[in-house]
N, C-alpha and C positions, 0 to 999 in steps of 0.2 A: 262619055267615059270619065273626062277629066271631074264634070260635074259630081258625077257616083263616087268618085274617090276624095271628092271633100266632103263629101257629106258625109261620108263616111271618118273622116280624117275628124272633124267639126263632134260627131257622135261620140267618138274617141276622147276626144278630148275635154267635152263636157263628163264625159264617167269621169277621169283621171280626178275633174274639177270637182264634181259630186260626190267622189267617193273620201274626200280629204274630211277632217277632223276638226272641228271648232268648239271655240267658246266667245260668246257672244255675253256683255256685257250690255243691257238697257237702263237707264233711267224711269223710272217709272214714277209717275203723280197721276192721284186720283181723289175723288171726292167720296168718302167713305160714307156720309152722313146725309141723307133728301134734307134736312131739319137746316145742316149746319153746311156753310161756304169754304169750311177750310180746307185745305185739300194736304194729303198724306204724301210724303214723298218715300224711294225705298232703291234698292239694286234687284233684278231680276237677271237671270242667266237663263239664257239656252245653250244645251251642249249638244252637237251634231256629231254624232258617229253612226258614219256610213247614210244610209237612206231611215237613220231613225233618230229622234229626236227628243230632248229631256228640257222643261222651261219649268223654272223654281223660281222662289226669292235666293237673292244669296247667300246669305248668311243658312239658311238651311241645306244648298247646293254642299257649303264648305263643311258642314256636320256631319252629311251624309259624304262626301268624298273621303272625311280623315276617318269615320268608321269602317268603309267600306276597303281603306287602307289598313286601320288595324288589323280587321279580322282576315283578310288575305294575308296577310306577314305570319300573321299565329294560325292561319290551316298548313301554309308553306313549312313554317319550323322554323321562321326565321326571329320570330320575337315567341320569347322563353317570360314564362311564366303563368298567372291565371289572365285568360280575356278582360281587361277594362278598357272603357269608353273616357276618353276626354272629356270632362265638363262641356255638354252644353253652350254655348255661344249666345248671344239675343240672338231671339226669335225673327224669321223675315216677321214684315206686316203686310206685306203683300204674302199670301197663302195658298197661293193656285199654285198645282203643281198637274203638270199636263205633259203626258206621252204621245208621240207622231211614230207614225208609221207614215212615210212621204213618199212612199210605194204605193199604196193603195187607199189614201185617202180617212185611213181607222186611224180612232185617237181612243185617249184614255184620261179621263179625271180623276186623280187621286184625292180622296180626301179622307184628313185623318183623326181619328176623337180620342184621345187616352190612347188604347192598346187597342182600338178597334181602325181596321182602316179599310175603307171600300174603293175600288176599280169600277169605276163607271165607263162602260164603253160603248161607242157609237160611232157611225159616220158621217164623215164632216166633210164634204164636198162645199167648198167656198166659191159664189158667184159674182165674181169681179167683172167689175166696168173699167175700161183702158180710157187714158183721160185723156186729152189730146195738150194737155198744158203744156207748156217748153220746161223739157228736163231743167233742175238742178242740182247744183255740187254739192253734196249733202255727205261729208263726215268722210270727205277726199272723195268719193265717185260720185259718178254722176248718176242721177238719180230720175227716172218716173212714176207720174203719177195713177194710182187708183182709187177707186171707192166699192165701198160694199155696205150691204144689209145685212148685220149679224147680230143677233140676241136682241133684239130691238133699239139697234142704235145707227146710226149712221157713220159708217169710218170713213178715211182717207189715211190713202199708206201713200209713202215713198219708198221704192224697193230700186233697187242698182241690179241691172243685167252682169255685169261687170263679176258679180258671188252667183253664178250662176244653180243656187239653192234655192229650192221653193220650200221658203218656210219663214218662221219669223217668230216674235215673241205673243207669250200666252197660247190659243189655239187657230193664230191665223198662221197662213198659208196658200202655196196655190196657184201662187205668181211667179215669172218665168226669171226669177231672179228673189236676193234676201232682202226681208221687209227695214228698212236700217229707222222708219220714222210712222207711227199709225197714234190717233187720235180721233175719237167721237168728234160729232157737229155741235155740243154740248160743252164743252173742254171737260168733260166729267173725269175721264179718261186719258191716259198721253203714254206710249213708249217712244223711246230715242235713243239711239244705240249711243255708247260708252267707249265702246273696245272690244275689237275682234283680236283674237289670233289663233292660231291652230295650232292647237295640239288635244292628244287625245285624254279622255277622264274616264276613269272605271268606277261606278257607282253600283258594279252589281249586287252589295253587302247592303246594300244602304237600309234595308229592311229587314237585317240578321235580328233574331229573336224576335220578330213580332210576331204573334200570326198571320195566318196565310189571309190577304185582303179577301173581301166578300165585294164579288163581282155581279153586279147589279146594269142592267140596260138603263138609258135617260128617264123612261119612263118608271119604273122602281125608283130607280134615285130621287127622282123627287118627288114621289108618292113619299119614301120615308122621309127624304129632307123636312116636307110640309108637317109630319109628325115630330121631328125632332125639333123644330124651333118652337113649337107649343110647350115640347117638354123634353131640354136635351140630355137630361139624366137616361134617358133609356139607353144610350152606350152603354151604362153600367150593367145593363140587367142580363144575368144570368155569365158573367164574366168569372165569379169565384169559383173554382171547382175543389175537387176532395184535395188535389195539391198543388192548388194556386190560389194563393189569397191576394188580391191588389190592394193596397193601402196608397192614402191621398194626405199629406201630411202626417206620418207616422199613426195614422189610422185608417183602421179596415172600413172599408167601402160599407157604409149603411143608408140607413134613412138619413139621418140628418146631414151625410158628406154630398148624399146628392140632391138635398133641398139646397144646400148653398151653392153647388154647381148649376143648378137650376136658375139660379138667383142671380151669379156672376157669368154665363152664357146667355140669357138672355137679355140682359144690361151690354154685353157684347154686340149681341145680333142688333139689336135697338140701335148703336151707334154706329153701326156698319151695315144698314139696310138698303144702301143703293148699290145693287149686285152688277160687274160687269156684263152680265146678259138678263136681259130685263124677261123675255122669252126664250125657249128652248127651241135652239135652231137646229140643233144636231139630234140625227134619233138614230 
């Protein structure tokens, strides 16, 4: 009896722990380039609320938080006048922006081109190895070791029982506690936590006027992916309607806006062609 009453007590109290509100602060370096050694460094955030999960750069986390903030004040009544948007911020460089469901193991890849943005969704069940290394003190807790096989690479986390959240930065997950340290056998790769603290964020705006994402499974996504780096003007196509024109520098979208888009996206992909998952692990 005693024992059913702590388990129960222990189940309790991991909800109370699991149900609480984070923001989660990562360091992130990675090597954007196969060609070249240098490596990129940037801020990534994951924000936990409840058993679901939001992992950005940050500098796009805080674009998306203050618009998400304006446009609730102006549906409220509470700011008077016409809707604007704050100027823009720089851009993260790190660009993954990835949704958790830490319920049932569903995730989501946002990714965004102009005004077009797709919801890639699949399940990502992660198959960790428990390391028997002796814990360390890693960012004040204490800290264990794991490894995994993900996108073709080989990780190694440190996650603390201690946050007793299964979850971590980018699409890892999984582990009976938060990942605070993960890094490839490559160094290609590297998160490390920065700064935790709890409290809650509302980013449910964060996508007011765009259209509604086009929700595509792993395999579409990168059936079209494979199409768009040959030729990533095709966002554009068929984007103007009878009363929407997009303009790209105080010019309507044509031939020649999306030969130079052509031209400066793919000079992009070129320098950033060593992708966090080298395979597709998730389907």
């Amino acid at each position: 009896m005693k024992k059913f009453k702590l388990l129960i007590f222990i189940v309790l109290i991991s909800n109370v722990l699991f149900s609480q509100n984070y923001k989660i602060i990562y360091d992130i370096a990675w090597k954007p380039s196969l060609e070249n050694k240098n490596l990129e460094n940037d801020l990534g955030v994951l924000i936990i609320n409840q058993s679901k999960s939001f992992f950005s750069g940050y500098e796009n986390f805080r674009d998306d938080s203050l618009k998400s903030s304006v446009v609730k004040k102006f549906i409220e009544g509470t700011q008077k006048g016409n809707l604007r948007f704050p100027e823009a911020r720089n851009k993260s460089k790190f660009k993954k922006i990835i949704f958790k469901n830490l319920s049932n193991d569903s995730l989501t890849q946002e990714e965004k081109f102009f005004v077009t943005s797709f919801h890639v969704n699949s399940n990502c069940k992660m198959n960790w190895k428990m390391e028997k290394d002796e814990p360390k003190n890693y960012f004040g807790y204490t800290c264990k070791k794991a490894t995994l096989n993900f996108g073709g690479r080989k990780w190694t986390a440190w996650y603390t029982t201690e946050i007793p959240i299964s979850d971590g930065p980018y699409k890892f997950h999984g582990l009976p506690g938060l990942i605070l340290s993960i890094s490839d056998n490559k160094g290609e790769y590297d998160f490390h936590i920065k700064a935790i603290t709890k409290e809650t964020n509302d980013l449910q705006y964060r996508n007011f006027g765009i259209p509604k994402p086009i929700k595509l499974s792993s395999e579409k996504w990168l059936t079209y992916y494979e199409k768009y780096k040959k030729q990533p003007s095709i966002v554009y196509e068929n984007i103007n309607t009878e009363t929407t024109t997009y303009v790209i520098n105080g010019k309507e979208i044509g031939r020649n806006e999306k030969n130079d888009y052509d031209i400066r996206q793919k000079k992009y992909l070129l320098e950033n062609n060593n992708e966090i998952e080298i395979v597709n692990t998730c389907k």
